[in-house]
mmCIF entry with sequence, helices, sheets and N, C-alpha, C, O atoms, coordinates in Angstrom:
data_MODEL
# 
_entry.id   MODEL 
# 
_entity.id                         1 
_entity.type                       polymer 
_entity.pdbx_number_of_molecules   1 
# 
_entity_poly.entity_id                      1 
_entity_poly.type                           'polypeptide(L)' 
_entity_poly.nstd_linkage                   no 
_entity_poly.nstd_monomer                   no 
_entity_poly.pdbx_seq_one_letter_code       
;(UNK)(UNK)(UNK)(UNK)(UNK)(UNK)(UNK)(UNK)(UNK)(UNK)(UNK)(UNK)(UNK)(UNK)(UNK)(UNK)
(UNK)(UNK)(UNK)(UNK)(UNK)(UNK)(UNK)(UNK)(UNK)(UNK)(UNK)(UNK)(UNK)(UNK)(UNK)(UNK)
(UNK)(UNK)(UNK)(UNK)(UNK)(UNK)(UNK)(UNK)(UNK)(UNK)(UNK)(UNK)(UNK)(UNK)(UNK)(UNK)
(UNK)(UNK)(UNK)(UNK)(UNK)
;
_entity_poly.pdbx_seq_one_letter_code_can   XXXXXXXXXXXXXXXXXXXXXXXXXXXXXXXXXXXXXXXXXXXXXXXXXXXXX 
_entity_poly.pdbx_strand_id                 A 
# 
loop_
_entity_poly_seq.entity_id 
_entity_poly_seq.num 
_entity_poly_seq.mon_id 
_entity_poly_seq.hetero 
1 1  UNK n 
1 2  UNK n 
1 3  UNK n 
1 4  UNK n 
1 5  UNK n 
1 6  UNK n 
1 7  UNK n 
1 8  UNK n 
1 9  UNK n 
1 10 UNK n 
1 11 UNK n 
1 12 UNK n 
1 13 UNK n 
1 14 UNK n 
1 15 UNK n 
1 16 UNK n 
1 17 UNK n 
1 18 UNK n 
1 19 UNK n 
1 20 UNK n 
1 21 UNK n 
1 22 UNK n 
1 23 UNK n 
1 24 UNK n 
1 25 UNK n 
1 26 UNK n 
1 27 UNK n 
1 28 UNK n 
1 29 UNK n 
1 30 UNK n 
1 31 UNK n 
1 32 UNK n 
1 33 UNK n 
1 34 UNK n 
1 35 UNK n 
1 36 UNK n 
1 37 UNK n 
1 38 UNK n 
1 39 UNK n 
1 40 UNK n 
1 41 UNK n 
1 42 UNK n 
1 43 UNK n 
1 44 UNK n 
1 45 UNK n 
1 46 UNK n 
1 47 UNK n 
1 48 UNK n 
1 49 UNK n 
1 50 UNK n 
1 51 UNK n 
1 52 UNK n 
1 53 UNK n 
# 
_struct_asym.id          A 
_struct_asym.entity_id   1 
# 
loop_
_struct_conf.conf_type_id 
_struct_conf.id 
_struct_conf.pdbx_PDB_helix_id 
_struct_conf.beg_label_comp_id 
_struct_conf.beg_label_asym_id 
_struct_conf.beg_label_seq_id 
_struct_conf.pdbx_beg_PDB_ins_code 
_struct_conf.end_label_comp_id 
_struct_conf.end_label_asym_id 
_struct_conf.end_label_seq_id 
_struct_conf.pdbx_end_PDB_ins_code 
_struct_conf.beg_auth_comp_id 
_struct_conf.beg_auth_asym_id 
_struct_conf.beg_auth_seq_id 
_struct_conf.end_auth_comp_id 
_struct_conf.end_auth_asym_id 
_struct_conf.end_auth_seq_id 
_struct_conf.pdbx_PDB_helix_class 
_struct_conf.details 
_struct_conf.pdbx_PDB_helix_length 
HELX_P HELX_P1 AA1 UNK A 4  ? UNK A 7  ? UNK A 4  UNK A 7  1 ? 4  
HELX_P HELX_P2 AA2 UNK A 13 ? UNK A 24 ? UNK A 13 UNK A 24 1 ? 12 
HELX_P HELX_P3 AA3 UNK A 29 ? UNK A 40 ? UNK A 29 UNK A 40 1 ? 12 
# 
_struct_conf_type.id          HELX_P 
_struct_conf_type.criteria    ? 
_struct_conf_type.reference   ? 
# 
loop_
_atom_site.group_PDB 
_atom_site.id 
_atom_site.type_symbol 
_atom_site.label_atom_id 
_atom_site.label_alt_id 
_atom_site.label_comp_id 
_atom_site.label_asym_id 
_atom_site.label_entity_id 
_atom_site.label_seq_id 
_atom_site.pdbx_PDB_ins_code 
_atom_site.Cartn_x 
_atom_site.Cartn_y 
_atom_site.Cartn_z 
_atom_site.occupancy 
_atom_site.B_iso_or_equiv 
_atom_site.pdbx_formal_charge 
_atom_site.auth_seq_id 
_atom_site.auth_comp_id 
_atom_site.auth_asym_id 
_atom_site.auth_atom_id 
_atom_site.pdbx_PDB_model_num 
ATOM 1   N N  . UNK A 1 1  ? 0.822  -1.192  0.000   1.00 0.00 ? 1  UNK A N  1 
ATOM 2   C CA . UNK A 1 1  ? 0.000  0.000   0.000   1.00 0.00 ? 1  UNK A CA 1 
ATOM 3   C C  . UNK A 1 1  ? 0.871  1.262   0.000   1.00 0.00 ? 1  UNK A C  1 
ATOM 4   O O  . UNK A 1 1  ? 0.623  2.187   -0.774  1.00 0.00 ? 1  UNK A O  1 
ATOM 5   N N  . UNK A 1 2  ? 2.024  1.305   0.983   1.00 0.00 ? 2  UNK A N  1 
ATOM 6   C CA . UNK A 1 2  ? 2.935  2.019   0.969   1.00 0.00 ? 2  UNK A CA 1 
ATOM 7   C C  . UNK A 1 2  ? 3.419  2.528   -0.462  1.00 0.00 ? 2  UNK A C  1 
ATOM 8   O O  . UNK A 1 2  ? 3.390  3.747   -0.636  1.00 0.00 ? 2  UNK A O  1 
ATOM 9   N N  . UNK A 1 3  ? 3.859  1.718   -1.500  1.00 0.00 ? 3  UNK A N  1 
ATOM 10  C CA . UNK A 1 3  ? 4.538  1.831   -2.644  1.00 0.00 ? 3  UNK A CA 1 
ATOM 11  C C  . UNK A 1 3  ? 3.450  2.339   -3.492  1.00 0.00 ? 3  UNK A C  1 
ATOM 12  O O  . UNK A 1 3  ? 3.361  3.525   -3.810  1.00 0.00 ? 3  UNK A O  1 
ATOM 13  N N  . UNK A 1 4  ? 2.841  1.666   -3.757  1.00 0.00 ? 4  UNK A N  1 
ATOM 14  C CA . UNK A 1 4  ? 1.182  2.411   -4.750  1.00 0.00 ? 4  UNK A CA 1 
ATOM 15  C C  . UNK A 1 4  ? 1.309  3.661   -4.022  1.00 0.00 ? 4  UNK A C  1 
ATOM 16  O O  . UNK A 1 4  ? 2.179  4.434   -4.422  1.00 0.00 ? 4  UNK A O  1 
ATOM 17  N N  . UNK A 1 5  ? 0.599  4.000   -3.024  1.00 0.00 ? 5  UNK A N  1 
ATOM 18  C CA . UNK A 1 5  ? 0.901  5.441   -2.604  1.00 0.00 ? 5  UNK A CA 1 
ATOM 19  C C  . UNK A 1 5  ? 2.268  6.886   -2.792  1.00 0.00 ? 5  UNK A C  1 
ATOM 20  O O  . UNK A 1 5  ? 2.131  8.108   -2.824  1.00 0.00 ? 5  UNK A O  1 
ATOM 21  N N  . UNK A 1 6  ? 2.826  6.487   -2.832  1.00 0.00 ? 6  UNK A N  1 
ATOM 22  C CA . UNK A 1 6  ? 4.356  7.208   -3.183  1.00 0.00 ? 6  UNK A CA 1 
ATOM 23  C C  . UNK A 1 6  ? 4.615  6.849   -4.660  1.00 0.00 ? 6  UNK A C  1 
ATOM 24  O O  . UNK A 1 6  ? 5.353  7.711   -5.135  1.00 0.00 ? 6  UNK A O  1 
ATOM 25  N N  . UNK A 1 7  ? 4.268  5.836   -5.638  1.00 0.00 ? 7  UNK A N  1 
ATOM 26  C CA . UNK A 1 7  ? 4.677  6.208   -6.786  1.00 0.00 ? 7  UNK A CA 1 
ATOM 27  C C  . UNK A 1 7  ? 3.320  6.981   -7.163  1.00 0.00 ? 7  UNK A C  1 
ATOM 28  O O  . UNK A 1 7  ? 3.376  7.321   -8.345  1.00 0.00 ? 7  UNK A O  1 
ATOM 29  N N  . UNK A 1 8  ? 2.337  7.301   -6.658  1.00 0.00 ? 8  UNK A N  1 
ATOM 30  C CA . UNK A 1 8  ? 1.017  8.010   -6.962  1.00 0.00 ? 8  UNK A CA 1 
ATOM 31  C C  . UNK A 1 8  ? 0.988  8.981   -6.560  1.00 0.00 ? 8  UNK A C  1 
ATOM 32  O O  . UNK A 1 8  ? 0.023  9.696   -6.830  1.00 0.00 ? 8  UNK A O  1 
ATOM 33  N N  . UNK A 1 9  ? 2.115  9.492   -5.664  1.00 0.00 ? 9  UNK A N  1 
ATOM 34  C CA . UNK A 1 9  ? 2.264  10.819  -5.660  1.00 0.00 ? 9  UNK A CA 1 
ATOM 35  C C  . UNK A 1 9  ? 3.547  11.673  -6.498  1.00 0.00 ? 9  UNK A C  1 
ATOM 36  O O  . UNK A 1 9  ? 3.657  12.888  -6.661  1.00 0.00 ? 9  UNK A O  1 
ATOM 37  N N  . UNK A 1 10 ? 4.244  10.821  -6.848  1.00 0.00 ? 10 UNK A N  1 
ATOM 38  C CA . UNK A 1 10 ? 5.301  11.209  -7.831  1.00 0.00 ? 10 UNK A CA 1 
ATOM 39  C C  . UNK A 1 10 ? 4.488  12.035  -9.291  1.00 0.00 ? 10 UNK A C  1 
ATOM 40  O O  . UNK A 1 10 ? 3.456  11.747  -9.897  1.00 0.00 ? 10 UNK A O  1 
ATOM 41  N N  . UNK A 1 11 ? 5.372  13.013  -9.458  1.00 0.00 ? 11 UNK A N  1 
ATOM 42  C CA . UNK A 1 11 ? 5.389  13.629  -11.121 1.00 0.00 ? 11 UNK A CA 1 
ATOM 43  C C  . UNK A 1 11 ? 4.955  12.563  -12.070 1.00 0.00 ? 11 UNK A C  1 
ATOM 44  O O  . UNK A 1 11 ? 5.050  11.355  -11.856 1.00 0.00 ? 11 UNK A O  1 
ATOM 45  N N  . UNK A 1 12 ? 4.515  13.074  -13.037 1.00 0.00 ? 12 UNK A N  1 
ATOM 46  C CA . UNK A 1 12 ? 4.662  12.040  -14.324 1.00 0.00 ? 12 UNK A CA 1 
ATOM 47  C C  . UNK A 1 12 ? 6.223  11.505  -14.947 1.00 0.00 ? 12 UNK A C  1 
ATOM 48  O O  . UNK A 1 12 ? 6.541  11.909  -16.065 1.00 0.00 ? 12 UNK A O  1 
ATOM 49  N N  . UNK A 1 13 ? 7.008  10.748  -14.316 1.00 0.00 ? 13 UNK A N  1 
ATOM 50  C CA . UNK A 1 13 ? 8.238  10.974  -14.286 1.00 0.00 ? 13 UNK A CA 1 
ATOM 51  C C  . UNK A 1 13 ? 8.101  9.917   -15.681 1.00 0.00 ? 13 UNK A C  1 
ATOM 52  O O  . UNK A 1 13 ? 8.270  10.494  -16.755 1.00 0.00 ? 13 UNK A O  1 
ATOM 53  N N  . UNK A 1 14 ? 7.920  8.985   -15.722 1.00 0.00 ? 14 UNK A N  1 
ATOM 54  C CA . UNK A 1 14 ? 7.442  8.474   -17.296 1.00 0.00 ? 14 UNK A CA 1 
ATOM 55  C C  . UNK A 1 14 ? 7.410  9.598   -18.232 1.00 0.00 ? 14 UNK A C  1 
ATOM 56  O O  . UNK A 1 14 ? 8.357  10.053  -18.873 1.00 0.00 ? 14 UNK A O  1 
ATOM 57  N N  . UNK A 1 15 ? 6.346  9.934   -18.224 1.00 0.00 ? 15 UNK A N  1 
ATOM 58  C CA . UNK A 1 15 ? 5.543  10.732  -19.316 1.00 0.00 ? 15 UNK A CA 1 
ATOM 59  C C  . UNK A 1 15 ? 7.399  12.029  -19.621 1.00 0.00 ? 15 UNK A C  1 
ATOM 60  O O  . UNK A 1 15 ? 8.028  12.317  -20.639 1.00 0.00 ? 15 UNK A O  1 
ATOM 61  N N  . UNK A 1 16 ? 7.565  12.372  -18.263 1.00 0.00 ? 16 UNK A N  1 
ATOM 62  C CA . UNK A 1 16 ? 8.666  13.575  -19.073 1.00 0.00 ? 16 UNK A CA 1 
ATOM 63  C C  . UNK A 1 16 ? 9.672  13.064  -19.471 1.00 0.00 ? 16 UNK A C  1 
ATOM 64  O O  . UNK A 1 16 ? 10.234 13.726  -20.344 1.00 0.00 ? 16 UNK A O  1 
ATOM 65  N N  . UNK A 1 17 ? 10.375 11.709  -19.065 1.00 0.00 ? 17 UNK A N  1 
ATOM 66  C CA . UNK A 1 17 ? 11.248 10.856  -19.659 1.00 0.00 ? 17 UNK A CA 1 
ATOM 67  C C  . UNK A 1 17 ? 11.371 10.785  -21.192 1.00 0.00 ? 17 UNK A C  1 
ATOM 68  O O  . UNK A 1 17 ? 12.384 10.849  -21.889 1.00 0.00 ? 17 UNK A O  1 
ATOM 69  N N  . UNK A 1 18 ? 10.054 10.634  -21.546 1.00 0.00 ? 18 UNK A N  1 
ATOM 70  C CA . UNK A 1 18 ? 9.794  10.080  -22.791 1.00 0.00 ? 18 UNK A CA 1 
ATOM 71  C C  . UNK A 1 18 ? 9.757  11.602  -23.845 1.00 0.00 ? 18 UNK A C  1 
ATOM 72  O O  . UNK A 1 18 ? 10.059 11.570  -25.038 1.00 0.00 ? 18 UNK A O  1 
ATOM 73  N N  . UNK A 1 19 ? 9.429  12.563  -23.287 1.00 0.00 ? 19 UNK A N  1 
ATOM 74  C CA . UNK A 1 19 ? 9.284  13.281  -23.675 1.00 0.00 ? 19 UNK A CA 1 
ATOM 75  C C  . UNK A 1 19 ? 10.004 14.211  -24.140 1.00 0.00 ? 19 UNK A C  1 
ATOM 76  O O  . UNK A 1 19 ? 9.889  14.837  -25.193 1.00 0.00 ? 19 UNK A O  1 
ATOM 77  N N  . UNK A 1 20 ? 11.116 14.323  -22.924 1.00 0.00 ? 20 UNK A N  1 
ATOM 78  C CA . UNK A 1 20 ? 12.634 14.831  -23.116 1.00 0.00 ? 20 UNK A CA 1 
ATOM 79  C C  . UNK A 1 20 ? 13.031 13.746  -24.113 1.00 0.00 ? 20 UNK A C  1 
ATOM 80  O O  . UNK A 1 20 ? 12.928 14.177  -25.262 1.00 0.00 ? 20 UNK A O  1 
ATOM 81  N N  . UNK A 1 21 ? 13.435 12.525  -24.056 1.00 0.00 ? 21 UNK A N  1 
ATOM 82  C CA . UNK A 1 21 ? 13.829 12.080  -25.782 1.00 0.00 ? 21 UNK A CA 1 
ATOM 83  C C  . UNK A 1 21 ? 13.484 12.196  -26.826 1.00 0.00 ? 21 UNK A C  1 
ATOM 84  O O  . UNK A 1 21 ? 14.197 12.080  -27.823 1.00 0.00 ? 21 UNK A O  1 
ATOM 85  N N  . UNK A 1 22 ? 12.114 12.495  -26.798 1.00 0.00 ? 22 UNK A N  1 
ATOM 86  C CA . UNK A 1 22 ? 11.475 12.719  -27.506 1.00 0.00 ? 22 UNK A CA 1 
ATOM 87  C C  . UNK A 1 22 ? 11.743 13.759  -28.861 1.00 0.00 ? 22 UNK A C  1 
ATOM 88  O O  . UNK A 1 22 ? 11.631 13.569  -30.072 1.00 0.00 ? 22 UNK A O  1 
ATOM 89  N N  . UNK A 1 23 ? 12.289 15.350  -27.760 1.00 0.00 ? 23 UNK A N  1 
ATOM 90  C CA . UNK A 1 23 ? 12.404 16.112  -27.987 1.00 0.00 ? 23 UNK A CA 1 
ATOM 91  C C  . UNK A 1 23 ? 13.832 16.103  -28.594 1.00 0.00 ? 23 UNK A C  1 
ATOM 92  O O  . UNK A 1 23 ? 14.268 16.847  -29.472 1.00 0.00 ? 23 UNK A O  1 
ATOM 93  N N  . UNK A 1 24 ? 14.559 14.951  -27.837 1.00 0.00 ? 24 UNK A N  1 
ATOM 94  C CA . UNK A 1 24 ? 16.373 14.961  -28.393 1.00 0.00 ? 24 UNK A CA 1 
ATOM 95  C C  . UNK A 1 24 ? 16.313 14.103  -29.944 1.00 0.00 ? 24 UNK A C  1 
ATOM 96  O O  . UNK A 1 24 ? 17.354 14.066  -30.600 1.00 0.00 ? 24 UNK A O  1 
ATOM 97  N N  . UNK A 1 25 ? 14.935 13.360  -30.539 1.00 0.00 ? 25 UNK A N  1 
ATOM 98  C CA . UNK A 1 25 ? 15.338 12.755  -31.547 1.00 0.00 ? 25 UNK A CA 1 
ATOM 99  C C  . UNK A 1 25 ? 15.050 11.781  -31.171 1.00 0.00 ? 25 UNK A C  1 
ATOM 100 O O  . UNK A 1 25 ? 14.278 11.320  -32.012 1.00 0.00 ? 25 UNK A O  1 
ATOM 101 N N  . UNK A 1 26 ? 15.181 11.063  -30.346 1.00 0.00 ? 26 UNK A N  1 
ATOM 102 C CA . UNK A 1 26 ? 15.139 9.475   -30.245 1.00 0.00 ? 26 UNK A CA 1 
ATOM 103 C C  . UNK A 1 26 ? 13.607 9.283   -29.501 1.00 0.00 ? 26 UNK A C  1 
ATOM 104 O O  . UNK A 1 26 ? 12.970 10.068  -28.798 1.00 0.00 ? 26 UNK A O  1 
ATOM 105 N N  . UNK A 1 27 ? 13.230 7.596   -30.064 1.00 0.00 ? 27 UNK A N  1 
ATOM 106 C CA . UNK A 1 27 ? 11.822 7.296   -29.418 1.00 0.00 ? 27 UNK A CA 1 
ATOM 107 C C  . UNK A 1 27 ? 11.678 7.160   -28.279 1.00 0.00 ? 27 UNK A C  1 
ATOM 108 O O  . UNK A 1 27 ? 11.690 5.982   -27.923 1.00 0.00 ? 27 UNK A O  1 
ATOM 109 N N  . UNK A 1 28 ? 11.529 7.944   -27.452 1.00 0.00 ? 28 UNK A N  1 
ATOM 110 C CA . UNK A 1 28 ? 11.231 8.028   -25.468 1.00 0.00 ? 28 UNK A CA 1 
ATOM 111 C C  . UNK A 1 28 ? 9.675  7.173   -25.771 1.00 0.00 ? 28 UNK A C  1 
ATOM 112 O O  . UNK A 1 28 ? 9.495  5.974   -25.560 1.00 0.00 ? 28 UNK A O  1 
ATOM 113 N N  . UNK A 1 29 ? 8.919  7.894   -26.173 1.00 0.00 ? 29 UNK A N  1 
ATOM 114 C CA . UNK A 1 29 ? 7.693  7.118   -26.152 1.00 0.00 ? 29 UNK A CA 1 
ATOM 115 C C  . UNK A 1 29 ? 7.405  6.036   -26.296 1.00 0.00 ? 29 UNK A C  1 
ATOM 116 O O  . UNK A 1 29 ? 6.474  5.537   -25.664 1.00 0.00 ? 29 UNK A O  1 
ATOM 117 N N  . UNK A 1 30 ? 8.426  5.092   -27.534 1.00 0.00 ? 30 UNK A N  1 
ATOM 118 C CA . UNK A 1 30 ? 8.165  3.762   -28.416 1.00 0.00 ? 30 UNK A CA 1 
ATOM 119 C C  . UNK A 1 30 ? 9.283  3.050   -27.429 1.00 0.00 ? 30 UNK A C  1 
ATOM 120 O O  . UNK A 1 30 ? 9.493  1.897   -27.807 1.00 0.00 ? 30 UNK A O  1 
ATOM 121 N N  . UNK A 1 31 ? 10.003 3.391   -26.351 1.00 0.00 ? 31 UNK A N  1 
ATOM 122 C CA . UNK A 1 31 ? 10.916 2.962   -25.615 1.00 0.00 ? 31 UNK A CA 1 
ATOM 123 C C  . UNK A 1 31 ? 10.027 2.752   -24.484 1.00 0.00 ? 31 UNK A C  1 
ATOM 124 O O  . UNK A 1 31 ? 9.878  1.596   -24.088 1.00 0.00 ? 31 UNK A O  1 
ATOM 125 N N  . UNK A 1 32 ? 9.468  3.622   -23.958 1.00 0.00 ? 32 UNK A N  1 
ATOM 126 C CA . UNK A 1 32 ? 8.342  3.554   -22.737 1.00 0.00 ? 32 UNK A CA 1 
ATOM 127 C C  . UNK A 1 32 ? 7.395  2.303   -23.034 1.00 0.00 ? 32 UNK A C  1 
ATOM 128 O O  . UNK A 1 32 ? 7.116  1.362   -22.290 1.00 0.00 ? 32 UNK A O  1 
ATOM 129 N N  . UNK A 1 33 ? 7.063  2.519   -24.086 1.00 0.00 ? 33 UNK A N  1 
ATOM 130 C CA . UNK A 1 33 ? 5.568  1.734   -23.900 1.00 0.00 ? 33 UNK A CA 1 
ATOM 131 C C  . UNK A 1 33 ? 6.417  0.051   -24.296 1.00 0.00 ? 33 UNK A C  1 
ATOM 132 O O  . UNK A 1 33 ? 5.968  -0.854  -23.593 1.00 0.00 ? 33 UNK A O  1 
ATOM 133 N N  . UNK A 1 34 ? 7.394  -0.337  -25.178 1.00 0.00 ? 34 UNK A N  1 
ATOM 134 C CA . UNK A 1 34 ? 8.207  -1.498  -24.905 1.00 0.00 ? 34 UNK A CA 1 
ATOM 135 C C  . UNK A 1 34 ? 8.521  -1.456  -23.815 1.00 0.00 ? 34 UNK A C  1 
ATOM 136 O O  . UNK A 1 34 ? 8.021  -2.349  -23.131 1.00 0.00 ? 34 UNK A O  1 
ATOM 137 N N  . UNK A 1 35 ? 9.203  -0.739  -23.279 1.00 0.00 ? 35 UNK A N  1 
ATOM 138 C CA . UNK A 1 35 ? 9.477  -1.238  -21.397 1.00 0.00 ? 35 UNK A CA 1 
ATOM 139 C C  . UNK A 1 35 ? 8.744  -1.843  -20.753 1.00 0.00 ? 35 UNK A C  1 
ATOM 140 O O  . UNK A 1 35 ? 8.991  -2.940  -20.251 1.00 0.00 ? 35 UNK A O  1 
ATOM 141 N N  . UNK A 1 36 ? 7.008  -0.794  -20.595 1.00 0.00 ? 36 UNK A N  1 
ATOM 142 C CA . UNK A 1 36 ? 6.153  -1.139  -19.517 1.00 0.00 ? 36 UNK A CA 1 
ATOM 143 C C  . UNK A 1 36 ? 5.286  -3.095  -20.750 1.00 0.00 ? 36 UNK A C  1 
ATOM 144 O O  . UNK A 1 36 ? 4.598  -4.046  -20.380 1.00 0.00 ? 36 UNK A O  1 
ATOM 145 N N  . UNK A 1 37 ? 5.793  -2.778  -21.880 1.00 0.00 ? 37 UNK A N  1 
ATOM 146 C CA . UNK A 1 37 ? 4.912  -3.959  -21.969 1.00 0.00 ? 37 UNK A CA 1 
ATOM 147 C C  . UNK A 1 37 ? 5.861  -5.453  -21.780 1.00 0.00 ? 37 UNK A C  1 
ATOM 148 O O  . UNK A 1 37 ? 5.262  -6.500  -21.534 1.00 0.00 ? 37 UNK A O  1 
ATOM 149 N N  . UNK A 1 38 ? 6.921  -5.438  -21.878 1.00 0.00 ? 38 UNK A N  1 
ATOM 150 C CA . UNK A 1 38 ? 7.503  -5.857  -21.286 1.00 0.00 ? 38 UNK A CA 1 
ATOM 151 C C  . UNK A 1 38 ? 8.338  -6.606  -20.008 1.00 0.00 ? 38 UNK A C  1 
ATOM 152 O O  . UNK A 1 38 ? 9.159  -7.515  -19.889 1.00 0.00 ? 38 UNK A O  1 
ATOM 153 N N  . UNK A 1 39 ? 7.401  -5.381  -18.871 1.00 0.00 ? 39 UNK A N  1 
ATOM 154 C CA . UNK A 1 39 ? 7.254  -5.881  -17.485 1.00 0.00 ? 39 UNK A CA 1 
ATOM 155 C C  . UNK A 1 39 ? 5.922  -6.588  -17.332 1.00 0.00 ? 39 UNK A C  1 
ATOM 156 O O  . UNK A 1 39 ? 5.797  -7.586  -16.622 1.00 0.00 ? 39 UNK A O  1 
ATOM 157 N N  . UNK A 1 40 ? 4.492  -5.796  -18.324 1.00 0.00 ? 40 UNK A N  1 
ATOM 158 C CA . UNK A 1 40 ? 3.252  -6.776  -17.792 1.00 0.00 ? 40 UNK A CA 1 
ATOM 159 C C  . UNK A 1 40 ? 3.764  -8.294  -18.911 1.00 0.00 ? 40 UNK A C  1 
ATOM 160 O O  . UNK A 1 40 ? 3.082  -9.272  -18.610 1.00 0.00 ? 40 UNK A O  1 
ATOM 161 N N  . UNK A 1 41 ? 4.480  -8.500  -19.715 1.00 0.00 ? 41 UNK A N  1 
ATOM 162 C CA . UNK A 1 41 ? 4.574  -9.883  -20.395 1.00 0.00 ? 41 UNK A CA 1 
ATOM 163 C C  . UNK A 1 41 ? 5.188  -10.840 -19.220 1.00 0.00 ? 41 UNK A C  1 
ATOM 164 O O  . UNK A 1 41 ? 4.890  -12.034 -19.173 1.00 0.00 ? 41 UNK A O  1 
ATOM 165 N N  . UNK A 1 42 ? 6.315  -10.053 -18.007 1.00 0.00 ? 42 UNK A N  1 
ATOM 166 C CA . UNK A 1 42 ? 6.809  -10.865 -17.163 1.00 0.00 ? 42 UNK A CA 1 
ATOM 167 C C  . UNK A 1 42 ? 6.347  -11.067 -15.574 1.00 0.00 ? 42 UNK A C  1 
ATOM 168 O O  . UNK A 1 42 ? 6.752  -11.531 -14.508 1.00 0.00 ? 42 UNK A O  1 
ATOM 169 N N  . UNK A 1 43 ? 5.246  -10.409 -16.157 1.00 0.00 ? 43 UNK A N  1 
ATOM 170 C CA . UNK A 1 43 ? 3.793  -9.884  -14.810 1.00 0.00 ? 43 UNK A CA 1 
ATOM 171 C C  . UNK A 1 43 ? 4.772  -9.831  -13.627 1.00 0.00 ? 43 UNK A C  1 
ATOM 172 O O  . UNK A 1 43 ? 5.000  -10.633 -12.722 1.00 0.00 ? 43 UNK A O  1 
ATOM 173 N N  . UNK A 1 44 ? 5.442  -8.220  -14.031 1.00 0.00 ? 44 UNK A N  1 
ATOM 174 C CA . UNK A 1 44 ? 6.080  -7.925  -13.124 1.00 0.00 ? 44 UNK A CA 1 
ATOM 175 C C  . UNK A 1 44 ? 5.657  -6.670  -12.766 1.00 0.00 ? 44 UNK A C  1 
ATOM 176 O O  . UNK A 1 44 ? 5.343  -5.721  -13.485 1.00 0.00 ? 44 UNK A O  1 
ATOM 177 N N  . UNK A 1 45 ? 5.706  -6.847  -10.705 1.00 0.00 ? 45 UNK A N  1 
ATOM 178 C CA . UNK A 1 45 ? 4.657  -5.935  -10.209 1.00 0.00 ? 45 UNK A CA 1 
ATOM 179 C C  . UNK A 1 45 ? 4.857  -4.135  -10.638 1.00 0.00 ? 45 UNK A C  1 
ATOM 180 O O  . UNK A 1 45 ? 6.014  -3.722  -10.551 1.00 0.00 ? 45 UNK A O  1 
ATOM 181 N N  . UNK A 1 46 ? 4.017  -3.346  -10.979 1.00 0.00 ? 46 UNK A N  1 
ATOM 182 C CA . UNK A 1 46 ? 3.181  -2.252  -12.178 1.00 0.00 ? 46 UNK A CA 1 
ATOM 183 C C  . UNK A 1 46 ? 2.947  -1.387  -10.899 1.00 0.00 ? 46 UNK A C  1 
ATOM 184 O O  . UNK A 1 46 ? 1.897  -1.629  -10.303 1.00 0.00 ? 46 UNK A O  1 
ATOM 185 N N  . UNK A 1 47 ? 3.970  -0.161  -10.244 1.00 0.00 ? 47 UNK A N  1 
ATOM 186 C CA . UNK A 1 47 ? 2.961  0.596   -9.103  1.00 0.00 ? 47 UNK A CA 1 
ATOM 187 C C  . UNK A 1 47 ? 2.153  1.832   -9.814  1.00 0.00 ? 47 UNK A C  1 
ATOM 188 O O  . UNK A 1 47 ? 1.326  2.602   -9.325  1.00 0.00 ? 47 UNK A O  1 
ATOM 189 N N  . UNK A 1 48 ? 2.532  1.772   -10.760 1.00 0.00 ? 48 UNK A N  1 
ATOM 190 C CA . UNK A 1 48 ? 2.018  3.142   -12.355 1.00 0.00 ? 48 UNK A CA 1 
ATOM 191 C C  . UNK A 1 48 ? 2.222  2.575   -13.355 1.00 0.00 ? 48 UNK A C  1 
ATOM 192 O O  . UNK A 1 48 ? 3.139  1.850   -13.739 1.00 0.00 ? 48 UNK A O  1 
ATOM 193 N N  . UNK A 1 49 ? 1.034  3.040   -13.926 1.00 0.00 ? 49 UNK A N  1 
ATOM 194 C CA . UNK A 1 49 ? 1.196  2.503   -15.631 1.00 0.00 ? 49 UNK A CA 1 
ATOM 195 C C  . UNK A 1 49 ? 1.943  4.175   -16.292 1.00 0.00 ? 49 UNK A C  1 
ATOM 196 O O  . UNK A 1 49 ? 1.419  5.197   -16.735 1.00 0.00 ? 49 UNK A O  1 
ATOM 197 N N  . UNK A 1 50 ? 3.118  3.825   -16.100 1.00 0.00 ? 50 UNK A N  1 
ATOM 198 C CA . UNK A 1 50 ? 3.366  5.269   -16.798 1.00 0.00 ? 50 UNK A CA 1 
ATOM 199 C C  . UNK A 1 50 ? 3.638  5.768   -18.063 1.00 0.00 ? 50 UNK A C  1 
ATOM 200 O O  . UNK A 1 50 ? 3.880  6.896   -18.493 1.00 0.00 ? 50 UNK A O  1 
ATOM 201 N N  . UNK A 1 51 ? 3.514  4.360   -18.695 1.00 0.00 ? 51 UNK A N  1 
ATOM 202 C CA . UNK A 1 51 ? 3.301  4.526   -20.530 1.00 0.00 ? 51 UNK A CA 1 
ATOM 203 C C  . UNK A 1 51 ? 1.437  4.758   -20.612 1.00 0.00 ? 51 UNK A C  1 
ATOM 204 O O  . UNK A 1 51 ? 1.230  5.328   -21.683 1.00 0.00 ? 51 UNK A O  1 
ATOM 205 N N  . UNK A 1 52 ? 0.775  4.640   -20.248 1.00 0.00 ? 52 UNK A N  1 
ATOM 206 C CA . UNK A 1 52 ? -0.969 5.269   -19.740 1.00 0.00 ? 52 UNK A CA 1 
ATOM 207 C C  . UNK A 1 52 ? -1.318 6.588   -19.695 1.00 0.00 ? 52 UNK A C  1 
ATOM 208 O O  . UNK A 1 52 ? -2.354 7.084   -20.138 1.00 0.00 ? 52 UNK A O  1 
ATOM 209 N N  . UNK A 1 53 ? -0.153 7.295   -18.982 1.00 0.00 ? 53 UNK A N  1 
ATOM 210 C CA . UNK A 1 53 ? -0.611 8.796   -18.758 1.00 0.00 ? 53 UNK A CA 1 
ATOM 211 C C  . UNK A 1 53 ? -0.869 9.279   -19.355 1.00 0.00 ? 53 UNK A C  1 
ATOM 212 O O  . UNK A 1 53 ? -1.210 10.436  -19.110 1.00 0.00 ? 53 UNK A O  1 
# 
C-alpha cells in the first residue's frame, strides 16, 4: 500500500522521460511503452502505468 501510494504521488516521471527524448530525436515514447509492456509480459509488479498517462 505504501509503494502504490508514493509512486502516486510522484510527477509524471514516465511521461517527461519520454518526452525529453522525444524532444532529443530518439523514441522516449516507443521505448516507454516497450518497457512497460515488457514488465506486464513478465507480470512484473506495475505501481504506475506510466506509458498510460
Amino acid at each position: 500500500a505504501e509503494r502504490l501510494a508514493w509512486a502516486k504521488a510522484l510527477p509524471p516521471l514516465g511521461k517527461q522521460w519520454a518526452e525529453a527524448r522525444n524532444a532529443a530525436g530518439q523514441p522516449g515514447t516507443e521505448i516507454l511503452k516497450a518497457w512497460m509492456g515488457e514488465m506486464r509480459a513478465a507480470n512484473q509488479p506495475i505501481a504506475r502505468q506510466w506509458d498510460r498517462e
